[in-house]
KESE-367952 format. One line per 2 residues: their letters; for each residue x, y, z of C-alpha. Coordinates in steps of 0.02 Angstrom, whole numbers, plus 32768, in hexadecimal, padded with zeros to 4 digits. Layout:
BEGIN
a) X,Y,Z ~ ...
This chain:
BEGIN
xx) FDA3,3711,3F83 ~ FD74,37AE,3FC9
xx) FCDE,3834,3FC2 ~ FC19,380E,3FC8
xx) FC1C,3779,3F3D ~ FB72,372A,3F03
xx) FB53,368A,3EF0 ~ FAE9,365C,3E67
xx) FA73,36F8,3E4B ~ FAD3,3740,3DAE
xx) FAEE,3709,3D04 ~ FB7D,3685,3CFF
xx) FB50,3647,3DAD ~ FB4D,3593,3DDB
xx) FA96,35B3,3DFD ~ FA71,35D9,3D64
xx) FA94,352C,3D0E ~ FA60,34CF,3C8C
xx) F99F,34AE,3C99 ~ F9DF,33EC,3C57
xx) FA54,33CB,3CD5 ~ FA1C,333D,3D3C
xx) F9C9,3344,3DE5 ~ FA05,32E5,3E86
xx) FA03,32E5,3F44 ~ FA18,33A5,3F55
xx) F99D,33D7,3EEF ~ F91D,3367,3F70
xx) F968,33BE,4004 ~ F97C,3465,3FC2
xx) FA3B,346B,401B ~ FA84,3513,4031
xx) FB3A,3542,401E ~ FB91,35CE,40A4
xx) FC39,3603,4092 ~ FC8E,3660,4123
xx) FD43,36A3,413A ~ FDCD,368C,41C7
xx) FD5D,3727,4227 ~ FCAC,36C7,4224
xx) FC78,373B,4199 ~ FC14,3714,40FA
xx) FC78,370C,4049 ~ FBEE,369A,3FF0
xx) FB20,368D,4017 ~ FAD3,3612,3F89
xx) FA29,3620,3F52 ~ F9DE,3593,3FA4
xx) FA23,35F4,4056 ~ F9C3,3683,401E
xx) F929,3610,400B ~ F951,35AE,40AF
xx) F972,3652,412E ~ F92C,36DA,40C3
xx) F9C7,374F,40C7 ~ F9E4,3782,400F
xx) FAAA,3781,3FE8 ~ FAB9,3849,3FF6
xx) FA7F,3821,40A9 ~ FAE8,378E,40CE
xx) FB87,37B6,4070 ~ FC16,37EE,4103
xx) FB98,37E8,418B ~ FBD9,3777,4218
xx) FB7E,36C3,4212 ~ FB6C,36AD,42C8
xx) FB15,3758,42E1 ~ FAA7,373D,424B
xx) FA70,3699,4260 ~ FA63,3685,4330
xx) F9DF,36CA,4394 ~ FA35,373D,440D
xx) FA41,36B5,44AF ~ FA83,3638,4423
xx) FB0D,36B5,43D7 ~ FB91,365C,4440
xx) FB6A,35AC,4403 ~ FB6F,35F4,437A
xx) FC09,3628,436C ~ FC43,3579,43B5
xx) FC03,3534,4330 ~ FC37,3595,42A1
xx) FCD3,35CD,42F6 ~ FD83,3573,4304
xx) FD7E,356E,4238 ~ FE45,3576,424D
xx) FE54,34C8,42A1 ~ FDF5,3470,4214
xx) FD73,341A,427B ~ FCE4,33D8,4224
xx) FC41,33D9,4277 ~ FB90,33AA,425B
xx) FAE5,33BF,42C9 ~ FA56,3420,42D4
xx) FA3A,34D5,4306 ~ F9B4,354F,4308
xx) F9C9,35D2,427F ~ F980,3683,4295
xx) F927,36AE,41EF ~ F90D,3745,41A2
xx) F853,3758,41DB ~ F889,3736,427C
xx) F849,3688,428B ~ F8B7,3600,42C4
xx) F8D2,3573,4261 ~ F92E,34B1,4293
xx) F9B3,34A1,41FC ~ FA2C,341E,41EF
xx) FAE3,3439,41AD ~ FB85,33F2,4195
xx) FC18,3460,41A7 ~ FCCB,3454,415C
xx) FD60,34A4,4124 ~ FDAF,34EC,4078
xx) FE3B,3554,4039 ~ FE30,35DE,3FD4
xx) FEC5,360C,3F2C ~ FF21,3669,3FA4
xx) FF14,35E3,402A ~ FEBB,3644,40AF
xx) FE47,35CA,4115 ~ FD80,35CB,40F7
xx) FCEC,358B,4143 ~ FC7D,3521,40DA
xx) FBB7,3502,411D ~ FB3A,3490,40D1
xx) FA84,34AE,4115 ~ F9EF,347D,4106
xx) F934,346F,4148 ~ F94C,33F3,41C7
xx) F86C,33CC,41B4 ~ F8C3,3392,40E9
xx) F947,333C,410C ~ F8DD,32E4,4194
xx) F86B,32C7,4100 ~ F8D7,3293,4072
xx) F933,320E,40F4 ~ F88E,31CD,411D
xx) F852,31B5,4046 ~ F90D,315A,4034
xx) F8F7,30E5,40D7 ~ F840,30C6,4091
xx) F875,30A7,3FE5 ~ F917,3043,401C
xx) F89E,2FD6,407C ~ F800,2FBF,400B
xx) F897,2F92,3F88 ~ F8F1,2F08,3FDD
xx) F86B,2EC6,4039 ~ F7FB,2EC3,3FA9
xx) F7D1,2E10,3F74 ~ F7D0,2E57,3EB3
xx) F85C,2E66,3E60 ~ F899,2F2C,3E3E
xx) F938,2F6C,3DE3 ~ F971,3014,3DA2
xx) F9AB,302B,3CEC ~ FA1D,30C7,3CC1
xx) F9FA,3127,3C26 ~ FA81,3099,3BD9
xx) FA14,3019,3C06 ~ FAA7,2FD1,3C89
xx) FA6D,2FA3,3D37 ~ FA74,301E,3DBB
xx) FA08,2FB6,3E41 ~ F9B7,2F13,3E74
xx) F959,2EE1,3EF5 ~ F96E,2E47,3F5C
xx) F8E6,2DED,3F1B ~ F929,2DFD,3E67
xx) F9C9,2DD9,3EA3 ~ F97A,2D24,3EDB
xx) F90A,2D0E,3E5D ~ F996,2D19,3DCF
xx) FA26,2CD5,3E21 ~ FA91,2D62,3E13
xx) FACE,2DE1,3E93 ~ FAD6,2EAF,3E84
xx) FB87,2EA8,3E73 ~ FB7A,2E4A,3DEE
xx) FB0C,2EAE,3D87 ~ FB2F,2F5A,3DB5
xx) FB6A,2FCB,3D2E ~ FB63,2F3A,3CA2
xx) FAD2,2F17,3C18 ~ FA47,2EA0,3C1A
xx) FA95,2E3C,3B94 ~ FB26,2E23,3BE7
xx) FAEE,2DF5,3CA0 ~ FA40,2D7A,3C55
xx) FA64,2D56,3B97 ~ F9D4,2CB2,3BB7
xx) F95C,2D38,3B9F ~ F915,2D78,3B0C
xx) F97B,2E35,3B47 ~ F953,2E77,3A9D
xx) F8A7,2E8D,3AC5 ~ F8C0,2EC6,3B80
xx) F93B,2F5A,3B4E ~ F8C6,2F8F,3AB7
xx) F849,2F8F,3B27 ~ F8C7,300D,3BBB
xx) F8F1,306D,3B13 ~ F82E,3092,3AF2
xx) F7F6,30C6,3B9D ~ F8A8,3126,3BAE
xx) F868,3185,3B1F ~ F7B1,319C,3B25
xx) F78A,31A4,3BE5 ~ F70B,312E,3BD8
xx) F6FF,3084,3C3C ~ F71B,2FE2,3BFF
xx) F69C,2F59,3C5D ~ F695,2E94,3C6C
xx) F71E,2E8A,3BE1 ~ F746,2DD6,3BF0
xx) F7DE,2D81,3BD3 ~ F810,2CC6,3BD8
xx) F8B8,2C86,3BFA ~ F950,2C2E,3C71
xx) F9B9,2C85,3CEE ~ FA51,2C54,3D38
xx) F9F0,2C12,3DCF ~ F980,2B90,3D6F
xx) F9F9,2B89,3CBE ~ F996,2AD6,3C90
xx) F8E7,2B15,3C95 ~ F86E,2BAB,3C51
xx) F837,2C27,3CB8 ~ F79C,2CBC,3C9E
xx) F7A3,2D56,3CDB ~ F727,2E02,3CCF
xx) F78A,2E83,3CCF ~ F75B,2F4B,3CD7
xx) F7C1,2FE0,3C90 ~ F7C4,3097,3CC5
xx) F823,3131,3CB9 ~ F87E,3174,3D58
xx) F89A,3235,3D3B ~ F8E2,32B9,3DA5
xx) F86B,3360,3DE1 ~ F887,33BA,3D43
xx) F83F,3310,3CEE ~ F8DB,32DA,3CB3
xx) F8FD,3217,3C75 ~ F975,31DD,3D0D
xx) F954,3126,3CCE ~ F8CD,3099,3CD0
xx) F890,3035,3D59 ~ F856,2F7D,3D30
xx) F7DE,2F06,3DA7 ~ F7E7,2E61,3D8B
xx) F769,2DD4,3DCB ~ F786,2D20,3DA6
xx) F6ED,2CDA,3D4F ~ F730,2C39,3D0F
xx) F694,2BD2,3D6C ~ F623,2C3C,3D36
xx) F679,2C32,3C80 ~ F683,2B74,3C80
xx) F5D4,2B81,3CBC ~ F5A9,2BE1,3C23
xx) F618,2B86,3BA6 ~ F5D1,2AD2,3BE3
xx) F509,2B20,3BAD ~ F552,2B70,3B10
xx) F5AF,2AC0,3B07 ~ F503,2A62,3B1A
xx) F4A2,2AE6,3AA0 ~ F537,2AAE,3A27
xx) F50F,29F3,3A4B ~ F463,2A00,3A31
xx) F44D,2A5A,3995 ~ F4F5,29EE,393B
xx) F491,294D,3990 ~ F3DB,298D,393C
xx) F43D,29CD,3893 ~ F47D,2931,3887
xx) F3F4,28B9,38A1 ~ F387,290A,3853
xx) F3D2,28D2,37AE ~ F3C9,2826,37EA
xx) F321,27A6,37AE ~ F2DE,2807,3717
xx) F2C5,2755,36E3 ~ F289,26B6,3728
xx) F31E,2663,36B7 ~ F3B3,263B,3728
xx) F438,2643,36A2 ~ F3FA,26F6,36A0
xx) F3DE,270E,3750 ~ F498,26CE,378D
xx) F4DA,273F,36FD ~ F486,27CA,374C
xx) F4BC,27A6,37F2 ~ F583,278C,379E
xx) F566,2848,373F ~ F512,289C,37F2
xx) F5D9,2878,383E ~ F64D,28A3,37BB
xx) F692,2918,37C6 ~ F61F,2959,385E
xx) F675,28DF,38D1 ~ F708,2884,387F
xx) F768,2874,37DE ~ F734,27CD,37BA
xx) F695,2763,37DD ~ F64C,269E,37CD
xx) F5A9,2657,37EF ~ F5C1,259B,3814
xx) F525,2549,3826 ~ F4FD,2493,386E
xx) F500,2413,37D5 ~ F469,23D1,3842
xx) F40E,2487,382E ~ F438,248B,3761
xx) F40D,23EF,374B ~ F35F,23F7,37A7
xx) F384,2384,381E ~ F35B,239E,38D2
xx) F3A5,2421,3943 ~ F456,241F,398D
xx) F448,241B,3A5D ~ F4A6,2483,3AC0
xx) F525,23F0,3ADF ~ F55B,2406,3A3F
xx) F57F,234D,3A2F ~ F549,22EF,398E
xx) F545,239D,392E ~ F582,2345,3881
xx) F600,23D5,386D ~ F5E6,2490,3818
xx) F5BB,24D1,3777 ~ F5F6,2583,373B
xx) F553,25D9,36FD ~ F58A,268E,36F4
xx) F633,26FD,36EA ~ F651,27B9,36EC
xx) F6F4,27EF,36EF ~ F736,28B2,36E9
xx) F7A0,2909,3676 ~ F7E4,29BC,365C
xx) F781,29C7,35BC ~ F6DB,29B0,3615
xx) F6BB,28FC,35BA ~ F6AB,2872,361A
xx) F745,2823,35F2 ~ F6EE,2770,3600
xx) F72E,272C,3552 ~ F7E3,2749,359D
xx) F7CF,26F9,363C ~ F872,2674,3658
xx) F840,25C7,363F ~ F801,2568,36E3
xx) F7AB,25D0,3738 ~ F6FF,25A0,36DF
xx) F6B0,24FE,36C5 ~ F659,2464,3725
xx) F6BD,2434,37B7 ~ F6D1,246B,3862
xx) F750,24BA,38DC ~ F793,249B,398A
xx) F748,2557,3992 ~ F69D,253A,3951
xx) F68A,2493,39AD ~ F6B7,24E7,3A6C
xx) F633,257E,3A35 ~ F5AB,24EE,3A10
xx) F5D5,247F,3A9C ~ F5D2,251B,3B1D
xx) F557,256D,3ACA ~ F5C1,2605,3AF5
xx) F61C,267C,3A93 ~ F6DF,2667,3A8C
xx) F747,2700,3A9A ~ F7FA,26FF,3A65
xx) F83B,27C3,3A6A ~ F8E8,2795,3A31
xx) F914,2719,39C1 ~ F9BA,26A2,39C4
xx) F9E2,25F4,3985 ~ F98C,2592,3A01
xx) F8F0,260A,39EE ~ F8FC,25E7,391B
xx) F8F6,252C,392A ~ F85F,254B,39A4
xx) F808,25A9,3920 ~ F828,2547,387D
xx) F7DD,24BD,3839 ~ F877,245B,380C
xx) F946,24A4,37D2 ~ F90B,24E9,373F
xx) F87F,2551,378F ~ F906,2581,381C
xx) F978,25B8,378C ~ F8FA,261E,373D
xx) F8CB,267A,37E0 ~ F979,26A7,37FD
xx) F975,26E4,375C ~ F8FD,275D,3771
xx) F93E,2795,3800 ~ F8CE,2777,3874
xx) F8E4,27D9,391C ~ F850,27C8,3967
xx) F7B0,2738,3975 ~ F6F5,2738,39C2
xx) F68C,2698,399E ~ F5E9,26A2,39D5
xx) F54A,261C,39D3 ~ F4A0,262F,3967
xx) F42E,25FD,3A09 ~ F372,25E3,39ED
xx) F2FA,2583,3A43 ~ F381,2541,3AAB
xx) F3D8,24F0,3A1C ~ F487,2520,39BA
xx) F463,2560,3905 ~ F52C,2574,38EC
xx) F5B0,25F4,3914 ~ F5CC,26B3,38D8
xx) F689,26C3,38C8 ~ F6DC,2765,38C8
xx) F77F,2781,389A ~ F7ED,2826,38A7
xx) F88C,283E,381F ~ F89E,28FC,37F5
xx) F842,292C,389E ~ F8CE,291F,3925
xx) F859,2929,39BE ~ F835,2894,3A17
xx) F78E,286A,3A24 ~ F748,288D,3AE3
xx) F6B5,286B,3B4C ~ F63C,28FF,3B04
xx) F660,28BE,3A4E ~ F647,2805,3AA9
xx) F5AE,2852,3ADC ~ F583,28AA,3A65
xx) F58C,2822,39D2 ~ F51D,2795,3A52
xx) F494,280B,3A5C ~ F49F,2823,3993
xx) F4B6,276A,3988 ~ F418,2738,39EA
xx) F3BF,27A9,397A ~ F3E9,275E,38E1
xx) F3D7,26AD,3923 ~ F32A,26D8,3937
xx) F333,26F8,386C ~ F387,2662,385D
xx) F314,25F2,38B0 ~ F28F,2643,3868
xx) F2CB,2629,37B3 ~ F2FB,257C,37E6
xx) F238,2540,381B ~ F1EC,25B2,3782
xx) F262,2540,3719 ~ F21A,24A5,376E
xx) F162,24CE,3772 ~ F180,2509,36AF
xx) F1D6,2477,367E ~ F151,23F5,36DF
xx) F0BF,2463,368B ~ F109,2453,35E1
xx) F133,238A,35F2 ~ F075,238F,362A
xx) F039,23EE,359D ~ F098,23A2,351E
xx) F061,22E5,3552 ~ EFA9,2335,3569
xx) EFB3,2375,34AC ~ EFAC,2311,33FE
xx) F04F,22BE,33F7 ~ F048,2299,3336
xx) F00A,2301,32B2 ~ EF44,2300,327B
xx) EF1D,228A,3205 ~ EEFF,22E9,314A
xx) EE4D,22B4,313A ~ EE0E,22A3,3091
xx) EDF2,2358,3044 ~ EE29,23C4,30C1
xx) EEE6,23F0,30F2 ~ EF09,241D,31A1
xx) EF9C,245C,3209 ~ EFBA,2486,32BF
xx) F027,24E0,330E ~ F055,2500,33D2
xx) F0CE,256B,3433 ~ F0E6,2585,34F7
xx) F0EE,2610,3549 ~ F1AD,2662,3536
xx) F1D7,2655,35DF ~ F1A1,264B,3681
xx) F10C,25BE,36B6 ~ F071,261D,3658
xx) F07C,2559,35FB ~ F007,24F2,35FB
xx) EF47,2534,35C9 ~ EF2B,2532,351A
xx) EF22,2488,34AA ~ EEDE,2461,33F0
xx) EE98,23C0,33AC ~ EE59,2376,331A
xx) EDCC,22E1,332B ~ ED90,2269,329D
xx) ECCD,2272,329B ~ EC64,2205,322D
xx) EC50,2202,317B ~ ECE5,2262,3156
xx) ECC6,2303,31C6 ~ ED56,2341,3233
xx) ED40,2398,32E1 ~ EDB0,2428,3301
xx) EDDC,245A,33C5 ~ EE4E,2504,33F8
xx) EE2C,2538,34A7 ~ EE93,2594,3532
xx) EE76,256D,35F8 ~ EE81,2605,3651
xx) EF12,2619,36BB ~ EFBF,25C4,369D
xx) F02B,2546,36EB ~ F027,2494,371C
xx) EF63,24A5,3756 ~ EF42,24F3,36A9
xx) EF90,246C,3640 ~ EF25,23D7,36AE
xx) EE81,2429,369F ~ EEC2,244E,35E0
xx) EED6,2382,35EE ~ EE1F,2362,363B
xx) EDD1,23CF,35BC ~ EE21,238A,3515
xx) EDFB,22D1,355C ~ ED3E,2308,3582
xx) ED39,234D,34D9 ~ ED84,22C6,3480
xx) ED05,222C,34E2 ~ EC61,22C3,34AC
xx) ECAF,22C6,33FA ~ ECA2,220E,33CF
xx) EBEB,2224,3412 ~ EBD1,2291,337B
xx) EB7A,2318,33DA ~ EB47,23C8,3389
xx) EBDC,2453,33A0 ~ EB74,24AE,33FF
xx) EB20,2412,347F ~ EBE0,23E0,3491
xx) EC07,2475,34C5 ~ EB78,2476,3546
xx) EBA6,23CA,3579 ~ EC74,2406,359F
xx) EC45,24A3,35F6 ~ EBDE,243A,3687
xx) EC75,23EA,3695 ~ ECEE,2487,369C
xx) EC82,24B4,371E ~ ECA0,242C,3787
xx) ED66,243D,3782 ~ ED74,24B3,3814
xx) ED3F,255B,37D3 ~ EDA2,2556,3719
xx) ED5F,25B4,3687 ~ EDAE,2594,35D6
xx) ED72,25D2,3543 ~ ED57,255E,349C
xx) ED2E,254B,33EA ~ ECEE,24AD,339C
xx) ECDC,24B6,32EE ~ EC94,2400,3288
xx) ECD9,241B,31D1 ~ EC8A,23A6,3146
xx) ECFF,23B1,30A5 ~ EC8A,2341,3048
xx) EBEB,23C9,3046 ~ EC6C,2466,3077
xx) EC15,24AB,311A ~ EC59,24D0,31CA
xx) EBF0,24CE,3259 ~ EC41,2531,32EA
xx) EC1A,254B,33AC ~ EC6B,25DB,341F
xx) EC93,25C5,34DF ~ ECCF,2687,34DF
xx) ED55,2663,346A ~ EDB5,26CC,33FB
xx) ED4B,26DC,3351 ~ ED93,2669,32AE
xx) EDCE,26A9,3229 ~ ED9D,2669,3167
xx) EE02,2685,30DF ~ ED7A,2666,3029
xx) EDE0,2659,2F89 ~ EDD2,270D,2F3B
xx) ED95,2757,2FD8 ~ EDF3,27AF,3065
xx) EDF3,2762,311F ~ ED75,276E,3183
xx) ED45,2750,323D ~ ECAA,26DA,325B
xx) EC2F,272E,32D8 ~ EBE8,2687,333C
xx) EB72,26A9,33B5 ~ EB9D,26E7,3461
xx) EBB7,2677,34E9 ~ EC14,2684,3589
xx) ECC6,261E,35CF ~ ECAD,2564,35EF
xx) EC9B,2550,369A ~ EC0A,25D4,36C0
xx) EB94,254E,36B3 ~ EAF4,2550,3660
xx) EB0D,25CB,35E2 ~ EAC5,2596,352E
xx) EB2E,2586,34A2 ~ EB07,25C4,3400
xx) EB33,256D,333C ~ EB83,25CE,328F
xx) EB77,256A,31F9 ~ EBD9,2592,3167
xx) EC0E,2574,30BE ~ ECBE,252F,3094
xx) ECDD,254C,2FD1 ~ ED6C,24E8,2F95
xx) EE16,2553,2FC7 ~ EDCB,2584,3063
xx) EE3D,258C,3109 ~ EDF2,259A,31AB
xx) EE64,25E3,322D ~ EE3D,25AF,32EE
xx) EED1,25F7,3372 ~ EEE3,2646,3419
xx) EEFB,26E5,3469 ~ EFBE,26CD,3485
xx) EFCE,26E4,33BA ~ EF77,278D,33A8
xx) EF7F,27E1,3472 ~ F006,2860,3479
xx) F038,28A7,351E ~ F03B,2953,34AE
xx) EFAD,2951,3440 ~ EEEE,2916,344B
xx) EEB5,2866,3410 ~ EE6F,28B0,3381
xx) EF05,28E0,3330 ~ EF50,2842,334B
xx) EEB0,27DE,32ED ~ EECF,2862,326E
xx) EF82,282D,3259 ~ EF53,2775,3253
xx) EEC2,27AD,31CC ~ EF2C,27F8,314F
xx) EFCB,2778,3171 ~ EF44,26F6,313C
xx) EF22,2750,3096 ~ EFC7,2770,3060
xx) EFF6,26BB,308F ~ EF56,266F,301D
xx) EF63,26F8,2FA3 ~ EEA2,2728,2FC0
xx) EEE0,27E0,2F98 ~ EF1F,27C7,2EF6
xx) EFDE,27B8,2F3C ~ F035,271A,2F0C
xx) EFF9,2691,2F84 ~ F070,262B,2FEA
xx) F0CA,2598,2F99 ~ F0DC,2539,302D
xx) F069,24C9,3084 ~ EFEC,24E5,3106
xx) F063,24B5,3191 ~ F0D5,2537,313E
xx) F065,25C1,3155 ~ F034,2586,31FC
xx) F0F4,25A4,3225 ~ F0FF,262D,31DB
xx) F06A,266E,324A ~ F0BA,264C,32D9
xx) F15A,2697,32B8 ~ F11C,2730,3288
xx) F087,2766,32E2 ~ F0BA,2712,3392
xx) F09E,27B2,33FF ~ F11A,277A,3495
xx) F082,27A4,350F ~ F0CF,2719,357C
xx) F037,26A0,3552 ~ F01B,25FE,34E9
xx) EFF2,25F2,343B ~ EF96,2578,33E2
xx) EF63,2583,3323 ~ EF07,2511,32B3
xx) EEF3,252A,31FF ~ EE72,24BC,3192
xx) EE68,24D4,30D7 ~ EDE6,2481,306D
xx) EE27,2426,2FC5 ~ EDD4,23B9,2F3D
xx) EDB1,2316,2F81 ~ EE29,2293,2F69
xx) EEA8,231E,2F54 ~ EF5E,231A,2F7D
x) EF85,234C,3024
């Protein structure tokens, strides 16, 4: 190598490479490369020694490096150092370099030797500002430090997406040392996490530039393989000066409190709104058949597979409450079953035999006795002869394949109702304490329903024992000329029993008192004031008192039976001279149907409810031609929850005229109690009130009935 060579200022130089090539160390310090021969002279100045000293290579090239470089009392340290190239010593120090301007500056080199093709001995110098290197020693201490004493977890990604570093607290944190990572893939060093997503994630910052924040991923690392761990992780690009990709640096923080924090609310958001879903579903009636099938439907298949609601034989059969001993229960009766199936039905016409029925279990009997529920998360042999009723019942459970059971108590008022069984057959998890949880809470709910249902079904069933022994318990005698049929219905569910009632009273010479009235209000207190009012009118009737003084005579003593109103008609028919006197307590108007005429509603004078006291009562007389019928009712026949009154007394108006042919239709063959039927059937308006109807038709005297 001979003659003034440049290094890296022409075209083909080394300089001059690739504006991709990647970056490094050099680059930071800006190192400069001096070549000398056996004599101390220059053979090669690089750029970056043309930056660092100022000396462009024309000026450098041949000159001796000692009297270049050294200030003129340093020239024979100089030479000490640069010198001696023959005996192949490598040095390495500091020394003050004359620049170009004149200025001194402190660089630091390192100094060894080469050979050259023709094997002649050269000097080789690497230099550089010794301020830099100073510099770029301090950035890589700093970094080392901040990264292995950082409590966050830091590693290096190549542009492969194979580790190049990790820091000590990843190390710990995943159970894996650097080693042990280095140079291999994600996949291969942590396949328990979801590395699909990480390394799509690397792949996107690697090729956008931009960040990745808070990306969290859940998971199990080789230091805790048997439970899940969270972490937030953050992605960015490393690049060299030139902005390069050099690879991506991840953070990692474990947030797995903070995430079971979080998942435990979203949990109990969950709970709530499949809790309130559920119940709400639950009492649309106050019929417990219904209500326990509800409560069967809200868990399957919400909670289980397959579902029972056992219920006391003491609770069906209206006896008194169970206590929480469960002792003296009288066994179980299965009221309601829901059972899944992949169709969607409810699979309840192919559930195996024995697992419905009267009876009880070992099962059902702890649950009542504890008044707890009774958890069994996996079920064996023992566990199935816990459960069932008897073999067969065991058989059919095992058939089923039951995995899983969860019994738990109908508690209200401090009393046991029965037992919500769930069973689990297609659903391999075990029940656990949050569905244990979960299914009490629902439970409680419902027993509320339950009990509810239970003492509407009570208070309905005294009320309509009480109405029914308060109201004529035969039919009306036929009195001589006039035909007369009654008819009554309760209320379709519920306890609205119990206010309205009908009579018919013999009155002297051969007139007949008609009664329909309607307590206000509903229930057992209805149907005894109903009682006290037909009883007062009866004992006034045999006095033979005016409609309208009767009437008088019963509302003093509405008033008097702790703030009740009813409302009444009293109409006194007399076949034998075919008039109908009438009297209104603010009741419904009549209706009259006259042969060849169309119905009609009788306007009797105003008055106001029985009970208001002191109010006068006002009189209609009318004429009955023969083939009259004089319709008396209450408001549960024509009230609609939909549509006013008046359409419903419109209905009953024109029903009446088909039914007696007043309209020129063919009348109804049937008798009077027929069309009474009929009535009811047809124009009942399900407004969840009682009806009571009474139909008088006038015939020729002595006429058959």
């Amino acid at each position: 190598m001979g003659g003034k060579e440049l290094w890296g200022r022409g075209p083909g130089a080394a300089g001059a490479r690739d504006a991709g090539a990647p970056g490094g160390l050099l680059d930071l310090l800006h190192a400069s490369a001096v070549v000398v021969d056996g004599r101390g002279r220059i053979v090669l100045w690089s750029p970056e020694a043309e930056d660092l000293f100022g000396y462009a290579a024309e000026e450098a090239l041949g000159a001796s490096v000692d009297e270049l470089l050294a200030s003129p009392e340093d020239v024979e340290n100089a030479h000490e150092r640069f010198g001696r190239i023959q005996s192949g010593e490598s040095l390495a120090g500091v020394f003050p370099a004359r620049c170009k301007d004149g200025s001194t500056r402190l660089v630091e080199y390192r100094k060894g030797r080469l050979h050259d093709p023709d094997g002649r001995v050269l000097g080789l110098a690497l230099a550089a500002d010794e301020g830099t290197v100073r510099r770029v020693e301090g950035d890589l201490a700093l970094s080392e430090l901040l990264i292995d004493q950082s409590p966050v977890g830091l590693a290096v990604f190549d542009t492969d997406l194979r580790w190049m570093r990790i820091n000590t607290a990843l190390t710990t944190a995943n159970g894996v040392t650097e080693h042990e990572v280095r140079g291999r893939r994600l996949e291969d060093t942590l396949p328990e996490l979801d590395t699909t997503a990480i390394e799509s994630a690397m792949r996107q910052v690697l090729r956008t530039g931009e960040p990745i924040l808070d990306q969290r991923t859940v998971g199990r690392t080789p230091l805790d393989p048997d439970h899940d761990h969270a972490w937030s992780e953050s992605y960015y690009r490393i690049e060299d000066q030139r902005g390069h990709p050099l690879g991506v640096a991840v953070s990692v923080v474990d947030v797995t409190e903070r995430h079971l924090a979080a998942t435990e609310i979203a949990a109990a958001h969950r709970h709530l709104a499949t809790l309130t879903e559920a119940s709400s579903g639950i009492g649309s009636t106050l019929d417990l058949q219904q209500t326990v099938r509800e409560l069967a439907a809200a868990v399957v298949p919400r909670f289980a597979d397959l579902a029972t609601v056992d219920v006391l034989d003491s609770v069906v059969g209206q006896r008194s409450l169970a206590p929480h001993s469960g002792e003296g229960h009288g066994g179980f009766r299965t009221l309601a079953v829901a059972a899944a199936r992949p169709d969607g039905s409810d699979g309840t016409d192919e559930l195996p035999d024995g697992l419905t029925g009267s009876g009880s279990s070992p099962l059902l009997c702890r649950s009542v006795r504890e008044a707890a529920p009774v958890l069994i998360p996996r079920v064996d042999d023992a566990a199935l002869h816990e459960m069932a009723r008897d073999e067969q019942a065991a058989e059919a459970l095992r058939g089923a394949g039951v995995r899983s059971v969860l019994a738990a108590p109908l508690l209200a008022r401090g009393s046991v109702l029965g037992v919500l069984t769930l069973y689990r057959t297609a659903d391999t998890r075990p029940f656990d304490s949050r569905d244990l949880q979960l299914v009490c809470e629902l439970v409680g709910r419902a027993a509320v329903s339950v009990d509810n249902a239970l003492l509407y079904g009570r208070e309905r069933e005294t009320a309509l024992t009480l109405q029914h022994s308060l109201l004529p318990q035969q039919p009306p005698d036929q009195p001589d000329g006039l035909e007369i049929a009654v008819g009554y219905r309760p209320a379709g569910s519920g306890t609205e029993v119990g206010g309205d009632w009908y009579d018919v009273l013999a009155l002297g010479d051969g007139r007949v008192g008609l009664v329909v009235g309607d307590v206000m209000g509903s229930g057992i207190r209805a149907a005894a004031i109903m009682g006290q009012l037909r009883t007062t009118t009866r004992a006034l009737a045999r006095l033979d008192l005016p409609p309208a003084e009767l009437l008088g005579h019963l509302d003093e003593t509405a008033a008097e039976l702790s703030e009740s109103f009813a409302t009444c008609v009293y109409a006194v028919c007399d076949p034998k001279r075919g008039t109908c006197v009438l009297s209104s307590a603010g009741h419904l108007p009549p209706v009259l149907v006259q042969p060849g005429q169309g119905a009609r509603l009788l306007t009797l004078p105003p008055a106001a409810p029985l009970g208001v006291g002191g109010v006068p009562f006002g009189t209609l007389e009318t004429k009955l031609p023969e083939g009259s019928l004089l319709a008396l009712y209450t408001d549960g026949l024509v009230e609609s929850r939909h549509d006013s009154i008046d359409v419903g007394i419109e209905a009953l108006c024109r029903a009446l005229e088909r039914a007696t042919g007043a309209t020129g239709s063919a009348p109804s063959t049937g008798s009077l109690q027929d069309i009474c039927d009929m009535l009811l059937d047809t124009l009942d308006q399900s407004s969840g009130d009682d009806t009571a109807l009474l139909l008088a038709r006038l015939g020729p005297p002595g006429g058959a009935q």
